[in-house]
N, CA, C and O atoms as a MOPAC input file, in Angstrom:
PM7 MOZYME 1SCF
protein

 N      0.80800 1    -1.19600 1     0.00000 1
 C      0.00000 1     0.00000 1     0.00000 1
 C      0.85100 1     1.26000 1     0.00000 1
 O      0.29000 1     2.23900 1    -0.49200 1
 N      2.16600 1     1.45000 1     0.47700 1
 C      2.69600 1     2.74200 1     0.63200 1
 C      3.39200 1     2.35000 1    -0.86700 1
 O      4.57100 1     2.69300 1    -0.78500 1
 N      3.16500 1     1.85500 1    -1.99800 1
 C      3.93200 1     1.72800 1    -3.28800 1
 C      2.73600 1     2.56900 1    -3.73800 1
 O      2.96900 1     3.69300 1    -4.18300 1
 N      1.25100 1     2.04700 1    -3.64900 1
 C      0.19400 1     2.36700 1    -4.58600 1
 C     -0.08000 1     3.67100 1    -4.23800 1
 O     -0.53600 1     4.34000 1    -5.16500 1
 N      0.12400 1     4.49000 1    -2.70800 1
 C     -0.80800 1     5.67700 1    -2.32900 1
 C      0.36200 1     7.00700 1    -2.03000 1
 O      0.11800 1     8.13600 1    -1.60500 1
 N      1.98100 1     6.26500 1    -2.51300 1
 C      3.23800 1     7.52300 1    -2.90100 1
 C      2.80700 1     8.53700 1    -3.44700 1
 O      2.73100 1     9.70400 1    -3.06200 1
 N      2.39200 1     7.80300 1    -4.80600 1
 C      2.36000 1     8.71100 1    -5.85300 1
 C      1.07000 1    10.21500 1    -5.50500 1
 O      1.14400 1    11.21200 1    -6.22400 1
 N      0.22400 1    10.15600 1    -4.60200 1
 C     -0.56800 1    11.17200 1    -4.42600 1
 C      0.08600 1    12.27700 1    -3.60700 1
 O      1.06400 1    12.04100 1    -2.89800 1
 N     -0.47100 1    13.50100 1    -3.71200 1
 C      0.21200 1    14.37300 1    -2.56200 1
 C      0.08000 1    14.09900 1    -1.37600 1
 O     -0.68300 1    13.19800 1    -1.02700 1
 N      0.68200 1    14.70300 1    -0.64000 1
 C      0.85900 1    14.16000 1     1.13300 1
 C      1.33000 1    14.87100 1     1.77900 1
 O      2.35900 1    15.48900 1     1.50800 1
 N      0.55800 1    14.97200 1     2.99700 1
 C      0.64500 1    15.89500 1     4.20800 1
 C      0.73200 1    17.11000 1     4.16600 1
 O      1.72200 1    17.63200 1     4.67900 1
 N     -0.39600 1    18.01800 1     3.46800 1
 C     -0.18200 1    19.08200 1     3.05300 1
 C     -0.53900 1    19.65900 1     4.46000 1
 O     -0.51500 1    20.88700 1     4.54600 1
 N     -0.84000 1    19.00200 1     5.47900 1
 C     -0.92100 1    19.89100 1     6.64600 1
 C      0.20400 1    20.61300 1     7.08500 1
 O     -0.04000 1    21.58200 1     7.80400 1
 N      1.39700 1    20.36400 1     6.81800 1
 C      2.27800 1    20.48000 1     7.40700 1
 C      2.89200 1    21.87600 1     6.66000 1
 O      3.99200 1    22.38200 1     6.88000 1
 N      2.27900 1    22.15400 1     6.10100 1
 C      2.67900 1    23.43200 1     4.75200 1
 C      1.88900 1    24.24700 1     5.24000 1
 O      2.23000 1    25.32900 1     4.76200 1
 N      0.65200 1    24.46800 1     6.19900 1
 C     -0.53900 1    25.12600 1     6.84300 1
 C      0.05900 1    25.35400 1     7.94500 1
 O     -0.14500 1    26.49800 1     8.35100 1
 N      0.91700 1    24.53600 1     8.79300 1
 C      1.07800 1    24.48800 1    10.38900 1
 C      2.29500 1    25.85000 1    10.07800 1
 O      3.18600 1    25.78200 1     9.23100 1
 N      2.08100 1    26.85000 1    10.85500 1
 C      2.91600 1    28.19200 1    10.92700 1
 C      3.64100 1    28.43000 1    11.64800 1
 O      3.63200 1    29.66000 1    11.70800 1
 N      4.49300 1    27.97800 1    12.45500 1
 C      5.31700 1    28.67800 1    14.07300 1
 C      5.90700 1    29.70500 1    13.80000 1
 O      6.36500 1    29.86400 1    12.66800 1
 N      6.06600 1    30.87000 1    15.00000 1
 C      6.47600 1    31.84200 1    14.85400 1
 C      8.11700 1    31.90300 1    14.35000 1
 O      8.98300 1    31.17100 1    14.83000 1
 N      8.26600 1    32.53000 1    13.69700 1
 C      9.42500 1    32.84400 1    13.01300 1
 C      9.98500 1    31.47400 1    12.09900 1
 O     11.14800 1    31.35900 1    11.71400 1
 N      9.03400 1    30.60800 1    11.88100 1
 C      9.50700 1    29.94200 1    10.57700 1
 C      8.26700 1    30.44300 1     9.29900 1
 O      7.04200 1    30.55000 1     9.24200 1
 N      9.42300 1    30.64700 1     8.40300 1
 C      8.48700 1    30.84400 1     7.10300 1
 C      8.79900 1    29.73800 1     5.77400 1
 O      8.29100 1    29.79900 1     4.65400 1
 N      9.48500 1    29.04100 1     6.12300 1
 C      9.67100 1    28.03100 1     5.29100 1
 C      9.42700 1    26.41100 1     5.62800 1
 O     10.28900 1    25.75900 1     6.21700 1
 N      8.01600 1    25.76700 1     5.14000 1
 C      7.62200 1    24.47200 1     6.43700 1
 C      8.87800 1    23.34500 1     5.72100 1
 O      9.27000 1    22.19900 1     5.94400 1
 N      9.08700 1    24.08200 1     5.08200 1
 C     10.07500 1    22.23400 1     4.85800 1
 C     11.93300 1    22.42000 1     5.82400 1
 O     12.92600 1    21.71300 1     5.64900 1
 N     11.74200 1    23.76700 1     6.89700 1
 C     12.64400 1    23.46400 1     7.42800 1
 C     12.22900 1    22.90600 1     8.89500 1
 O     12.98100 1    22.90400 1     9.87000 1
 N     10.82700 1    22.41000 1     8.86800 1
 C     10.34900 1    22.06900 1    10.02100 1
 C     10.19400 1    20.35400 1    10.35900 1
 O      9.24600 1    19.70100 1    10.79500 1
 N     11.82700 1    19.90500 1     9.86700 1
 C     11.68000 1    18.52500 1     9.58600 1
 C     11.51900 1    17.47800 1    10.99500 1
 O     11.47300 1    16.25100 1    11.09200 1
 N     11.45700 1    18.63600 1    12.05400 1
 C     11.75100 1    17.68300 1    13.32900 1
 C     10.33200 1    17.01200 1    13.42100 1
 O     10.23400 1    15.88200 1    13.89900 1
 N      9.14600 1    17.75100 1    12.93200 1
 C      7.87300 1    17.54600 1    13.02200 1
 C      7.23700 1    16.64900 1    12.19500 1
 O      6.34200 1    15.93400 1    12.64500 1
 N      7.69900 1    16.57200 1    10.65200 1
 C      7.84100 1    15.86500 1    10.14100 1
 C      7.90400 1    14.32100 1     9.69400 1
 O      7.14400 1    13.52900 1     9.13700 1
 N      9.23200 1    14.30200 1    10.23800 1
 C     10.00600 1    12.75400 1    10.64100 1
 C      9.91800 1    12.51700 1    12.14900 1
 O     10.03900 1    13.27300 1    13.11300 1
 N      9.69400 1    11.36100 1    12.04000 1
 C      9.30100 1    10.78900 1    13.75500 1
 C     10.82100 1    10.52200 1    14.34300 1
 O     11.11700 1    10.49400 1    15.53800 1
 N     11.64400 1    10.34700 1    13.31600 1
 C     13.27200 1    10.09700 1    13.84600 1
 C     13.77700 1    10.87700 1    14.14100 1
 O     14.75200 1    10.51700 1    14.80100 1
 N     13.65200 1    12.63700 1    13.97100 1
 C     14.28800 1    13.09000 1    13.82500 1
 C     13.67100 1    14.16100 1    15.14000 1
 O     14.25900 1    15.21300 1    15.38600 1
 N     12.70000 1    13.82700 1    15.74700 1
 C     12.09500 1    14.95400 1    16.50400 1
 C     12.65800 1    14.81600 1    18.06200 1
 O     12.88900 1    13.69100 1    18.50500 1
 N     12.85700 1    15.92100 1    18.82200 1
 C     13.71900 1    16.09300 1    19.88700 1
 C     12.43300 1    16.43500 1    20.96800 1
 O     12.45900 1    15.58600 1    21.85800 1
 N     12.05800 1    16.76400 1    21.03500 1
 C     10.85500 1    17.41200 1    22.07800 1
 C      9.30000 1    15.90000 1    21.96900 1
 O      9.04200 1    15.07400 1    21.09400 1
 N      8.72300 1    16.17200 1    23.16900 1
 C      7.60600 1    15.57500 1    23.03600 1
 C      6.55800 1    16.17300 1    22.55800 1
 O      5.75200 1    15.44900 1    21.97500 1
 N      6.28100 1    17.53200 1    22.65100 1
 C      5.26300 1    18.06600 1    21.44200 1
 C      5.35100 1    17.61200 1    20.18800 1
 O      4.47200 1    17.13100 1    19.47300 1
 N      6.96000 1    17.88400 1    19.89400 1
 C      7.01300 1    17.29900 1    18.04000 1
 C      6.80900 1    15.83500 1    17.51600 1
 O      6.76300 1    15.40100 1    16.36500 1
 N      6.67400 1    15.04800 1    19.06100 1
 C      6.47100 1    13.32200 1    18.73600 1
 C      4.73100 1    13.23700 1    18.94600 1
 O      4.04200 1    12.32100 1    18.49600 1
 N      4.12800 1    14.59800 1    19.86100 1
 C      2.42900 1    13.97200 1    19.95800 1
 C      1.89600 1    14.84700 1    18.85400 1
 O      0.66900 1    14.93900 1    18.80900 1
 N      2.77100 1    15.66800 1    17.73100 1
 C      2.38300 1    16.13400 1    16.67800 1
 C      2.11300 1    15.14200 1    15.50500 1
 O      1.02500 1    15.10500 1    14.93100 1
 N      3.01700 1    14.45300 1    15.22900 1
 C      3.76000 1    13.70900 1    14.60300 1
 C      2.70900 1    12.12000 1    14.53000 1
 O      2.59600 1    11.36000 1    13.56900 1
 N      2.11100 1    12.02300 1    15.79200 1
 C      1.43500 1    10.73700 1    15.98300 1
 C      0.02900 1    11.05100 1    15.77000 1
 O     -0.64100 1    10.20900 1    15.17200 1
 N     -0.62100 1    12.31300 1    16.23200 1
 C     -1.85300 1    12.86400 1    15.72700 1
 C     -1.69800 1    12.84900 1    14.58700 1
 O     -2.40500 1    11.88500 1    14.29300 1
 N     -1.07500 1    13.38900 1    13.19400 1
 C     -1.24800 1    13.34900 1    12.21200 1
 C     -1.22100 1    11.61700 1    11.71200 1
 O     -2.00000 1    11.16200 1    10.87400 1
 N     -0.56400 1    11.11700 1    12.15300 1
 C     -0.61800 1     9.96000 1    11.67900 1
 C     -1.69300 1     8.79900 1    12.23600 1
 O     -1.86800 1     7.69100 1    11.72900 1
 N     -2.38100 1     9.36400 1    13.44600 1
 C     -3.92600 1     8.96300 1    13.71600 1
 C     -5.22600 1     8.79000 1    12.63500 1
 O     -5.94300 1     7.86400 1    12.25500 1
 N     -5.06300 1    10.56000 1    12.31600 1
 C     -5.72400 1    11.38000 1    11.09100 1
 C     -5.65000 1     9.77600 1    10.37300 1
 O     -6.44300 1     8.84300 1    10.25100 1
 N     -3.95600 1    10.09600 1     9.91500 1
 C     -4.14600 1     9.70000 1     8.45700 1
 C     -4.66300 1     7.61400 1     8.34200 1
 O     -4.66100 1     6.90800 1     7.33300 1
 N     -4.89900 1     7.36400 1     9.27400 1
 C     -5.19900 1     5.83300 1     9.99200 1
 C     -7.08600 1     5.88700 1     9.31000 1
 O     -7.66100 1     5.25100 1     8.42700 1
 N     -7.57100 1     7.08800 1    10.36300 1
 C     -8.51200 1     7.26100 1    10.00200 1
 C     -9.03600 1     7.59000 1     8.46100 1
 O    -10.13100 1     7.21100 1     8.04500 1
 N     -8.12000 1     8.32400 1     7.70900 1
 C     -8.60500 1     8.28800 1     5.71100 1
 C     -8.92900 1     6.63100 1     5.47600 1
 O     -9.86500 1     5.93300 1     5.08700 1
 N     -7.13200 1     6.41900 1     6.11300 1
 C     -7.07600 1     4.68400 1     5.72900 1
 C     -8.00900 1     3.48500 1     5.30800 1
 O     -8.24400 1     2.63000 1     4.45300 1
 N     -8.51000 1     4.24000 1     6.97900 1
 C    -10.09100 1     3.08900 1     7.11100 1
 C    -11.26600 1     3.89100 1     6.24300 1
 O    -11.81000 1     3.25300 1     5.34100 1
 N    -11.55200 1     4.85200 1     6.41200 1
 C    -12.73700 1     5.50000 1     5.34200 1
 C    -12.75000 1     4.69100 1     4.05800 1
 O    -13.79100 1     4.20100 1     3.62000 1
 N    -11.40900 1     4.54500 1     3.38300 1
 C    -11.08500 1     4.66600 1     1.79800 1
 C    -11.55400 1     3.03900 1     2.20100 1
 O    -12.59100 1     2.65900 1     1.65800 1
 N    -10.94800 1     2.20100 1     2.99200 1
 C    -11.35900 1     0.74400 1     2.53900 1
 C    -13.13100 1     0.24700 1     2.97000 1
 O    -13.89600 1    -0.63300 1     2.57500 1
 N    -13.18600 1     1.10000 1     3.74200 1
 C    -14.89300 1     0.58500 1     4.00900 1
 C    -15.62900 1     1.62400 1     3.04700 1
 O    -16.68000 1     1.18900 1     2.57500 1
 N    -15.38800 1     2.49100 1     2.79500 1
 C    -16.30100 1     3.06800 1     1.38300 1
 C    -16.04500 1     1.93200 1     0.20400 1
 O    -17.04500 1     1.53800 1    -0.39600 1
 N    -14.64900 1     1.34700 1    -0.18500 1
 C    -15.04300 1     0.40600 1    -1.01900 1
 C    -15.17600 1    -0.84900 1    -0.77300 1
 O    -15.51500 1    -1.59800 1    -1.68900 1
 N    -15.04100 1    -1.12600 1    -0.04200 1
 C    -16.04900 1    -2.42500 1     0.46100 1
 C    -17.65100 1    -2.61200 1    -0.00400 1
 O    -18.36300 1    -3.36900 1    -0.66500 1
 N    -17.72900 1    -1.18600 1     0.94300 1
 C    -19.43800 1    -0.91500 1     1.00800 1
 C    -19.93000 1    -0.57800 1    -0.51500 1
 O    -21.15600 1    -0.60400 1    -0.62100 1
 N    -19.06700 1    -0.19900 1    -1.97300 1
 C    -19.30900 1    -0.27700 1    -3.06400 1
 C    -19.33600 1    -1.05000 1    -3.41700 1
 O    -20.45000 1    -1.28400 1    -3.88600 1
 N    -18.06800 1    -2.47400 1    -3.63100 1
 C    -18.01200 1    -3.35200 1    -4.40600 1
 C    -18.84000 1    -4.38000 1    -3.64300 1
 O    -19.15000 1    -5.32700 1    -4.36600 1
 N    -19.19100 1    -4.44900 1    -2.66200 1
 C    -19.80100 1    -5.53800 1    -2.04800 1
 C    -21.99600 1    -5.40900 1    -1.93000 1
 O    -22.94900 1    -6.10600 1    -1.58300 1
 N    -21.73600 1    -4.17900 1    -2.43200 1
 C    -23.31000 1    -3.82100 1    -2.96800 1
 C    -24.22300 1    -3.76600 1    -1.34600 1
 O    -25.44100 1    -3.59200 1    -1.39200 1
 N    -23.56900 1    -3.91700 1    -0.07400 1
 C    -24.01000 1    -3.79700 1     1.09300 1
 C    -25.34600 1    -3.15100 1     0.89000 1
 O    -25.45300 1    -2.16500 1     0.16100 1
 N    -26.54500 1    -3.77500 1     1.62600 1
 C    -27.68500 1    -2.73100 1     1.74200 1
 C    -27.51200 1    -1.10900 1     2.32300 1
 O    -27.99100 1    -0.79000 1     3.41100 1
 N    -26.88700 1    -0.29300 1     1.59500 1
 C    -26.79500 1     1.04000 1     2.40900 1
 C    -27.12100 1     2.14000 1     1.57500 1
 O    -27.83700 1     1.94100 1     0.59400 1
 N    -26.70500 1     3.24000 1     1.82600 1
 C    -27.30200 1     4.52800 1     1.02800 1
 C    -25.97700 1     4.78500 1     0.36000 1
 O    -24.95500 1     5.06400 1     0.98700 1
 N    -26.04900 1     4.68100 1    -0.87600 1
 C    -24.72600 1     4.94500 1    -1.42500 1
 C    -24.30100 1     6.52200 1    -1.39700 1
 O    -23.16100 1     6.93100 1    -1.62000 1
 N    -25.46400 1     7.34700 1    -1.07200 1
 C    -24.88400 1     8.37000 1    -0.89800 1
 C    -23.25500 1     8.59500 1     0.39900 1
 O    -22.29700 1     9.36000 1     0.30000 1
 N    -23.55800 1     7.65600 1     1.37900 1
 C    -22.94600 1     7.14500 1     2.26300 1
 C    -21.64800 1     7.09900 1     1.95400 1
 O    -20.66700 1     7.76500 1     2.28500 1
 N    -21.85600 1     6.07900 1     1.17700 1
 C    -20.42300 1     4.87600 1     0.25900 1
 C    -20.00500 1     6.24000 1    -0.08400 1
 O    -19.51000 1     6.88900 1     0.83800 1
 N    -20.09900 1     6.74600 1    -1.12500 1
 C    -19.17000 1     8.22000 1    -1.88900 1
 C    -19.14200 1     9.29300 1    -0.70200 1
 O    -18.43600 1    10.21300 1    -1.11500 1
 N    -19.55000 1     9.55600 1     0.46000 1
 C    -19.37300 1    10.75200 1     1.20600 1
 C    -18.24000 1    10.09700 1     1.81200 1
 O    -17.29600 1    10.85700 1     2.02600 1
 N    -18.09600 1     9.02000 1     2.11100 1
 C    -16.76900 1     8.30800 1     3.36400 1
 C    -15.56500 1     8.07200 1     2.10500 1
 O    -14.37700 1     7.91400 1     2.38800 1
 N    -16.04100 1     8.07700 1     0.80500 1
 C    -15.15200 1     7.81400 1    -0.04500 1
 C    -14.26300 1     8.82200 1    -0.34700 1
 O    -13.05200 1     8.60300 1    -0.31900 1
 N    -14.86700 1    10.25500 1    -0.72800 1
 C    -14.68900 1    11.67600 1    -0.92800 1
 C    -13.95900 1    12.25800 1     0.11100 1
 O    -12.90400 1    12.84600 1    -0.12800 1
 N    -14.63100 1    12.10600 1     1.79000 1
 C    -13.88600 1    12.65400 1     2.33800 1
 C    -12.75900 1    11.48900 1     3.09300 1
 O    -12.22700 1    11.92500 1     4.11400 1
 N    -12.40200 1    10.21100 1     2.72000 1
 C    -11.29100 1     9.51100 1     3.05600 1
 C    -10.25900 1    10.21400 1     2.19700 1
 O     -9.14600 1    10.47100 1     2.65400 1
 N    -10.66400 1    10.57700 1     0.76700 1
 C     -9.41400 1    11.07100 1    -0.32500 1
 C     -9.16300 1    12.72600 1     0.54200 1
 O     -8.02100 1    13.18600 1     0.53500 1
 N    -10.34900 1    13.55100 1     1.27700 1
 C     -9.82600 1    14.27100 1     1.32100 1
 C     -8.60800 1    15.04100 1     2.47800 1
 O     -7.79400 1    15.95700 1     2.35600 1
 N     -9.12500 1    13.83000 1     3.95600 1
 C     -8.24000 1    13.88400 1     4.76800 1
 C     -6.79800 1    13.30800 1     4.41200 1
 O     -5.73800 1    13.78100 1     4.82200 1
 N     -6.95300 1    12.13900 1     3.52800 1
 C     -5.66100 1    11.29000 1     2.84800 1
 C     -4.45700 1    12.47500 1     2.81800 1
 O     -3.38900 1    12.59100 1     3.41800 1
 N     -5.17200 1    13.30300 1     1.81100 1
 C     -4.42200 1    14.28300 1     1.03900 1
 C     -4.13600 1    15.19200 1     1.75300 1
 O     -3.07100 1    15.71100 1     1.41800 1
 N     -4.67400 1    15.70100 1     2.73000 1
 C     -4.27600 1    16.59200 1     4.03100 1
 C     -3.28700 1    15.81100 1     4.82800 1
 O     -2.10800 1    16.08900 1     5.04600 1
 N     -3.77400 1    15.09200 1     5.10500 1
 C     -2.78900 1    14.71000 1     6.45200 1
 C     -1.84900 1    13.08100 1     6.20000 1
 O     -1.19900 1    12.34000 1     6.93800 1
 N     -2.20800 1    13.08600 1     4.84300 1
 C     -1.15300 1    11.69400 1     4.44800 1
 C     -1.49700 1    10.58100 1     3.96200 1
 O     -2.03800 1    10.20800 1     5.00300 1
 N     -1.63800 1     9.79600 1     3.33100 1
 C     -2.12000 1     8.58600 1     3.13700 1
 C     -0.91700 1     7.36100 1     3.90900 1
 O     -1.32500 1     6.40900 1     4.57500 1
 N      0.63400 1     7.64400 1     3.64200 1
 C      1.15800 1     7.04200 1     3.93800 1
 C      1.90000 1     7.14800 1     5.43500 1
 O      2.85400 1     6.47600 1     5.82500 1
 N      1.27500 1     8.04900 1     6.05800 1
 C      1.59300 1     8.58300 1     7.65700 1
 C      1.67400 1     7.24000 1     8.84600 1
 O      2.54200 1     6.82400 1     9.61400 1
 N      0.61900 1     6.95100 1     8.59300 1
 C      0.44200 1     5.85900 1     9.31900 1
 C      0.72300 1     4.37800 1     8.92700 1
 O      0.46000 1     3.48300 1     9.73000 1
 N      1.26800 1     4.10100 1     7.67000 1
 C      1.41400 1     2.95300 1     7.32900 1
 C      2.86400 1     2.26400 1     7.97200 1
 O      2.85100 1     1.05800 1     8.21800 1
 N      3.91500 1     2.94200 1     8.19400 1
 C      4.93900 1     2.59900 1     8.36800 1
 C      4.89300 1     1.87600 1    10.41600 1
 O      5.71900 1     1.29600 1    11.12100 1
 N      3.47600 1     2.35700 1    10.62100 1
 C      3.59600 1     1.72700 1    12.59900 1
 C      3.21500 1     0.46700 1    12.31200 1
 O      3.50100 1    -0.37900 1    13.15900 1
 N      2.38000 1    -0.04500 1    10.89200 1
 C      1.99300 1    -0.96700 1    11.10500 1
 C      3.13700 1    -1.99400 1    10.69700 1
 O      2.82100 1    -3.13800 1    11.02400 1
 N      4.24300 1    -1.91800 1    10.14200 1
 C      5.78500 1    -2.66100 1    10.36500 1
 C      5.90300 1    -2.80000 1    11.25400 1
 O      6.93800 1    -3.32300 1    11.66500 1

């Protein structure tokens, strides 16, 4: 799964998150990378986003479940958990959380 869901954008939260006197987020790698972070704020940052992105995870596979498996439900349902699994994915990562499950 982290081969098939690379190729999309990822973690654009982190391009939103502002601290004072940084203006450039890609020098904010402590927050980032879970290896690389020194403080415990930047590790319960770091694990919330990758909660988030647990949660797209599961949206994206039970919206298609609940499609391909024709479940008695409101498909309006199926495409709202589908729509917004792609749209937290893309905020906060698709591949955030895949690497705890190693």
């Amino acid at each position: 799964m982290i081969f098939v869901l690379e190729p999309l954008p990822d973690r654009l939260i982190f391009n939103f998150i502002n601290f004072h006197g940084i203006v450039d987020p890609y020098t904010m790698n402590r927050i980032m990378d879970i290896s690389t972070s020194i403080y415990p704020h930047e590790q319960t940052i770091y694990y919330a986003v990758a909660f988030g992105s647990f949660g797209a995870v599961t949206d994206l596979f039970i919206a298609i479940w609940y499609l391909v498996n024709r479940v008695p439900f409101s498909p309006k349902m199926g495409f709202s958990l589908l729509i917004g699994g792609v749209m937290v994915g893309i905020l906060l990562g698709f591949t955030t959380c895949l690497p705890f499950f190693l």
